[in-house]
N, C-alpha and C positions, 0 to 999 in steps of 0.2 A: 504494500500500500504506500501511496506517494506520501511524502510528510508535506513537501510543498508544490506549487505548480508557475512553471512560469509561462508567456507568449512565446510562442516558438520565437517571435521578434527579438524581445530578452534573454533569451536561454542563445542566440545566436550569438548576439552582439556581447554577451557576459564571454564566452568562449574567445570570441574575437580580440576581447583584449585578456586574455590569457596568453592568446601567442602571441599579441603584440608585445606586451609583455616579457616575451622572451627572447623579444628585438627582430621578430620578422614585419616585414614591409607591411603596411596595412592590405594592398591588395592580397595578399599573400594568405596571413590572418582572417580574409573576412567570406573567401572560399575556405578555409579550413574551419572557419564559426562554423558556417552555415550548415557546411557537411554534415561537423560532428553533433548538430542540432538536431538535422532531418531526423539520423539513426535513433537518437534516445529520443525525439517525438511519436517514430512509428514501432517503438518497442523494440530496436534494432538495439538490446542494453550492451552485448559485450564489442560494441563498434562505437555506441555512444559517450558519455565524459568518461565511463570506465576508461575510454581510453587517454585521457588527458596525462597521465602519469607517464605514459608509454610517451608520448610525444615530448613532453618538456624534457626528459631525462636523457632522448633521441636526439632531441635538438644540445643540450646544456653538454652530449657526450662528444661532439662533434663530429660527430658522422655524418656523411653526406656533405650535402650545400642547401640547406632547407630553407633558404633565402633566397635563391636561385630563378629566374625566372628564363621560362623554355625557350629554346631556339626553334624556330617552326621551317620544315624544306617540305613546301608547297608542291613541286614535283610540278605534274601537267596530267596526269591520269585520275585514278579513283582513288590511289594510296595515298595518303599524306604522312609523312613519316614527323618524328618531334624528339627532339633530345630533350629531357628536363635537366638536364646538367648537374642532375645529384638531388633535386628538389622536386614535388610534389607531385602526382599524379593527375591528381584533382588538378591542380595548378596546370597543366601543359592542359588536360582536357579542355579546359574553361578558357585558353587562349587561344587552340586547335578548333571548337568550336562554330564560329560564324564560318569559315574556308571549311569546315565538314558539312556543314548543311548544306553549304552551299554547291559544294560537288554531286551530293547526293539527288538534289533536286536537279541538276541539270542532268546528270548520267544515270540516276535511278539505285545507285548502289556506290557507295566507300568507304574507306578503312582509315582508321588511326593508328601507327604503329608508335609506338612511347618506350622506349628505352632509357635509362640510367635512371630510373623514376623510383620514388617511395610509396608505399601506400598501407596505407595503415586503418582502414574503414571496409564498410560492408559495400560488395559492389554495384545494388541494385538500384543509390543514386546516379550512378553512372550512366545507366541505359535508360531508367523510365524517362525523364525528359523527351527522348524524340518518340517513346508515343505518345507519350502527350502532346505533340508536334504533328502526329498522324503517320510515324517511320516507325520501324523493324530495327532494333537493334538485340547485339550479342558483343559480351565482354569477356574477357579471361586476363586474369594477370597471375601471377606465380610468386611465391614470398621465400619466407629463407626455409632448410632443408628440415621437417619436422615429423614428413610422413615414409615410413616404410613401406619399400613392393612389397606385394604379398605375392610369395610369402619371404621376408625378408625383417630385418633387425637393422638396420643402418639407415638412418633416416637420407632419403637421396632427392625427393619433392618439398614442394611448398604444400601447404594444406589445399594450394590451387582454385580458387573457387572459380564459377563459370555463371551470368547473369545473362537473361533473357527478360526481353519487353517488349509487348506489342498495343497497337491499339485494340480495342474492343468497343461496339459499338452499344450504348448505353448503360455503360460499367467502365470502374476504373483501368488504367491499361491490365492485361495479363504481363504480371511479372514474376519471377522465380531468381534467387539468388543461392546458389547453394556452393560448396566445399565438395571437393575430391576426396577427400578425408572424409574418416566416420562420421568427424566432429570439428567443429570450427576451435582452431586453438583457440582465441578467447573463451570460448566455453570451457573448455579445462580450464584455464586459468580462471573463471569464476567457481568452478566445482570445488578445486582448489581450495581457491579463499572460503570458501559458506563448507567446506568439511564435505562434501558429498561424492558417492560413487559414481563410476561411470558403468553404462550398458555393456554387457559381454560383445569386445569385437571393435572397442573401441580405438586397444592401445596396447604395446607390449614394454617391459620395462627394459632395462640397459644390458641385460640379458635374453631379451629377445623372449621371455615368456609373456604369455598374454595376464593384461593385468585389469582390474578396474580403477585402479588408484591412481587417481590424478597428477599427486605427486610424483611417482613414479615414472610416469607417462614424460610429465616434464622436468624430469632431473635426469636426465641418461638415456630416457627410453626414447619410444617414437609413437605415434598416430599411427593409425593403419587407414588403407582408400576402404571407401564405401564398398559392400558388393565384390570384396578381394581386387581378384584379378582386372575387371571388369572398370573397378574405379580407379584401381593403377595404370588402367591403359588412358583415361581420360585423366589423370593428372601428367603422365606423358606428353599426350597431346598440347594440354595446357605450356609445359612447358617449350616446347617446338614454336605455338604461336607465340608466345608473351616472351620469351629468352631468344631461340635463335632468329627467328625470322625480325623479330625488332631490333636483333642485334644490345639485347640486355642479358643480364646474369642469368645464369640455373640456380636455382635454387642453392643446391649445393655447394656454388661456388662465393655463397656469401660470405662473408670474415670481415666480422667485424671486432676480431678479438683486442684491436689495438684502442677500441673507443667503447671501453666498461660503460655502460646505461643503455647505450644505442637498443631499440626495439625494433625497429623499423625496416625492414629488406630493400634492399636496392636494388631491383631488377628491372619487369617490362610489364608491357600492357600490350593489348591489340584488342581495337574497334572494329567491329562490323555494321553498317547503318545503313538500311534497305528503304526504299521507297514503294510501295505497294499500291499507290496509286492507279498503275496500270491494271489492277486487275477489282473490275468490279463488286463491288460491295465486299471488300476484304476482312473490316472493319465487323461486320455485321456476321461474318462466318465466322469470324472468334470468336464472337460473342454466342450464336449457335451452337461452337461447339462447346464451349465453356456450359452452357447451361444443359448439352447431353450429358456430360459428365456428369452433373449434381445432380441431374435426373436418375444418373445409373444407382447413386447411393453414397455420392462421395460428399460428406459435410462439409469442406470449403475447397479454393482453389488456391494453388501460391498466393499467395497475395493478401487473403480477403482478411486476414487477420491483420495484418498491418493497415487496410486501408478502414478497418473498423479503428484499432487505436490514434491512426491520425483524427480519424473525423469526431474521437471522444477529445484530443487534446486542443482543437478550433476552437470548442468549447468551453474547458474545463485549464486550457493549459497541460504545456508538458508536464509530467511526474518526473520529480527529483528526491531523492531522501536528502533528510538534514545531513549526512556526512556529507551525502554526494557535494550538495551544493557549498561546504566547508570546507572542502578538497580544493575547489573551483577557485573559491575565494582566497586559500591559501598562497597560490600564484602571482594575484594581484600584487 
């Protein structure tokens, strides 16, 4: 239960000067507010100010260039490629942007490719914007090495996640954000903190047995892909688009041992952004088929739970607990 509530307005700009705070550029700060607001607005908790500790101690360890603003090679086709130069994900997208849309409506289809970039949030701000725009997007980016092949003991992936958004015609867009991994590292890292087990299949310890202990999981051990073999072949993947074809890190090759705090992975990203316009009532078939689905017997769709907590927090204001927002304030 929330102790207090703020505007997503306030719960933004409070964030905002947290990093300002910790000497990044205001434009820099106010895409990193906004981001880390969206998440803890739409229940997104272990992306939301959870993560604020993760980023101050990222930025204070000096890792990366988290001040950095992207260099953009505009190219002439559908690819746009973007160097973040050590700095922000969020940050190159939000500058790549206007030149993304803009290719997409005239060719129907382009890509964002982001290399040397940090990202440290849930990825399904990324993509819902362009259907809400009336486009087809798909995201993947790859973090540091935390998940084992299966079957395997040595962590050699990122926990990878992979977002998808589309429009739907009188519902919010269909979107789905999820991890290659059993489990979103921040979730251990919350199970962790609050003392709780994890599901059978989650995670094996630094011996390579299977464990439910969180700890365990994160002191030596590794994450396992969803669905074994199956999710290790799509954290794979992940890593092909977001590392090699971006020309960013694998996972594995993060090391950041020289800069104690650092949280953050330095790798890639790759955008996908479709225009569906060409094909009549596109819009209107998602939505069709979204509601075959609940007809078959399935109680919600990706999404529907997050766009129920946004539309209680319009109202009501985001939920914060008193530590949370003491945490927050700490930084000031």
């Amino acid at each position: 239960m929330a102790d207090t509530r703020l505007s997503f307005d306030e719960l933004a700009l409070l964030l905002r000067r947290v990093f300002e705070a910790q000497g990044l550029p205001a434009r820099i700060a106010a895409v990193l507010g906004e981001n880390c607001a969206a998440c803890q607005r739409d229940g997104a908790l272990s992306h939301g100010v959870f993560r604020i500790p993760g980023y101050v101690s990222t930025i204070q360890s000096g890792w990366g260039s988290p001040s950095a603003l992207p260099v953009i090679d505009a190219g002439e086709g559908a690819l746009i490629g973007v160097d973040a130069c050590g700095g922000f994900a969020q940050v190159a997208l939000d500058a790549a942007r206007p030149l993304l849309l803009e290719r997409v409506r005239a060719q129907g289809i382009a890509a964002l490719s982001i290399r040397n970039s940090q990202h440290f949030s849930a990825l399904w701000p990324d993509v819902e914007p362009f259907a809400e725009a009336g486009l087809v997007a798909l995201s993947v980016v790859n973090s540091m090495a935390v998940v084992a092949p299966a079957p395997g003991a040595t962590p050699v992936f990122g926990t990878n996640p992979m977002a998808f958004s589309s429009p739907r015609a009188g519902q919010p867009p269909y979107t789905w954000d999820q991890a290659s991994s059993a489990l979103a590292h921040g979730d251990v890292q919350i199970a962790a903190r609050e003392g709780h087990k994890l599901a059978p299949g989650t995670g094996v310890d630094a011996q390579g047995t299977p464990t439910d202990d969180p700890d365990k999981i994160l002191n030596g051990g590794a994450l396992l892909p969803f669905g074994g073999h199956k999710g290790a072949s799509i954290a794979m993947l992940i890593e092909i688009l977001a590392a090699a074809f971006t020309g960013g890190a694998f996972s594995s090759e993060v090391d950041w041992s020289d800069h104690p705090g650092a949280k953050i992975p330095l790798t890639g990203q790759f955008l996908l952004v479709m225009d569906p316009s060409h094909t009549d009532g596109f819009a209107q078939r998602v939505a069709q088929l979204s509601d075959a689905v609940r007809a078959s017997g399935s109680a919600r769709l990706p999404g529907d739970r997050r766009h129920r907590i946004r539309a209680e927090a319009a109202q009501k204001g985001v939920a914060l607990t008193t530590a949370d927002l003491a945490m927050i304030k700490g930084y000031l």
